[in-house]
N, C-alpha and C positions, 0 to 999 in steps of 0.2 A: 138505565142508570140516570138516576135525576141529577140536575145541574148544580146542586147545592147538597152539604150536610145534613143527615137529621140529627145529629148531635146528640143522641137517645131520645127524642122526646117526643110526645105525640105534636101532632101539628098544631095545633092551635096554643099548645103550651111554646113550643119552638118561636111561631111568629109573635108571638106577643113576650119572652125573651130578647129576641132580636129589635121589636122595637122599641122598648127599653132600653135597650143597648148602643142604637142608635139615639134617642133622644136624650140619654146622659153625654153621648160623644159630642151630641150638639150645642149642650147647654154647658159642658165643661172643659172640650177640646181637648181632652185626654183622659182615657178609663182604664184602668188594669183589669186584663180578663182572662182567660185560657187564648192558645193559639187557635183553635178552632172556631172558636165563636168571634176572635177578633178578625175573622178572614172573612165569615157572614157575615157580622155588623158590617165591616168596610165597605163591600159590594154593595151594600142597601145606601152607607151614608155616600157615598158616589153617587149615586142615584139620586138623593134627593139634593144633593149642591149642585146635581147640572141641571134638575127642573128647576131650583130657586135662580138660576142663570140667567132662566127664559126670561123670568119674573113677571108673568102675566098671571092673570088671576086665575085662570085654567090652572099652571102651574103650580101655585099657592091652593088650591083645593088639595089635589093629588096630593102632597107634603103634609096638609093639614089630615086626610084621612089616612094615614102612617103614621107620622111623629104624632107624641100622644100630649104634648102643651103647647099654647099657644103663643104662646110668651117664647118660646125656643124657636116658633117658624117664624116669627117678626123677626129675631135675633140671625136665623139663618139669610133672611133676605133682606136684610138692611147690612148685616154684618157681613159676614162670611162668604155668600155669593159675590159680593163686589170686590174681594180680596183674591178669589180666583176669577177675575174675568180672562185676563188672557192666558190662562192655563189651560189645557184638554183633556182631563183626567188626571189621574194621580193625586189625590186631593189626602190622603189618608197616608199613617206610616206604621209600621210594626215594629217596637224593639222588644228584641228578646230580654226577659230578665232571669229566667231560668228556671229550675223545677218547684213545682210548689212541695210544701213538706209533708204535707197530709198523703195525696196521692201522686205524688210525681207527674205531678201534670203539668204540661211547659206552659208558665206566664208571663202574658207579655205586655206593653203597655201598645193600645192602641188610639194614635194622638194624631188630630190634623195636619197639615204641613207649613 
């Protein structure tokens, strides 16, 4: 059993959704999406706020080969890393908003903290 979703999709369609997903969450701090995909994005966008923490250039590659703009990784490690320095996770939030109307599929807003 793998540690993540496949959400129906093949893999390469999945990750490169997910990074999208992520790099809107970074450049807008809040995206409405399904609850499934907003529990994927978040694990990833967790991921890249505690390498921009390090903030060493190692750190800044890794983020730059994931988020897909550059102009979003500058914003994450001048902005956003230094807003959670003394926090240890938890960096992301889920509100529900409720069924979408087309297929009852629960949407939520998935926004920074």
């Amino acid at each position: 059993m793998p540690g993540y979703k496949k959400l129906g999709r093949e893999t390469s369609h999945r990750k490169s959704m997910l990074r999208n997903l992520v790099t809107d969450l970074l450049r807008e701090g809040r995206i409405s999406t399904t609850d499934d995909r907003a529990k994927e994005a978040g694990r990833q966008a967790e991921k890249m706020i505690t390498l921009a923490k390090r903030g060493d250039l190692h750190a800044r590659r890794q983020v730059l080969s994931y988020v897909f703009d550059e102009d979003v990784v500058t914003k994450l490690f001048d902005e956003i890393a230094p807003k959670y320095a003394d926090r240890n996770g938890g960096y992301t939030r889920i509100l529900k908003l409720g069924p979408r109307r087309g297929d009852n599929a629960e949407v939520v807003f998935l926004e920074l903290v």
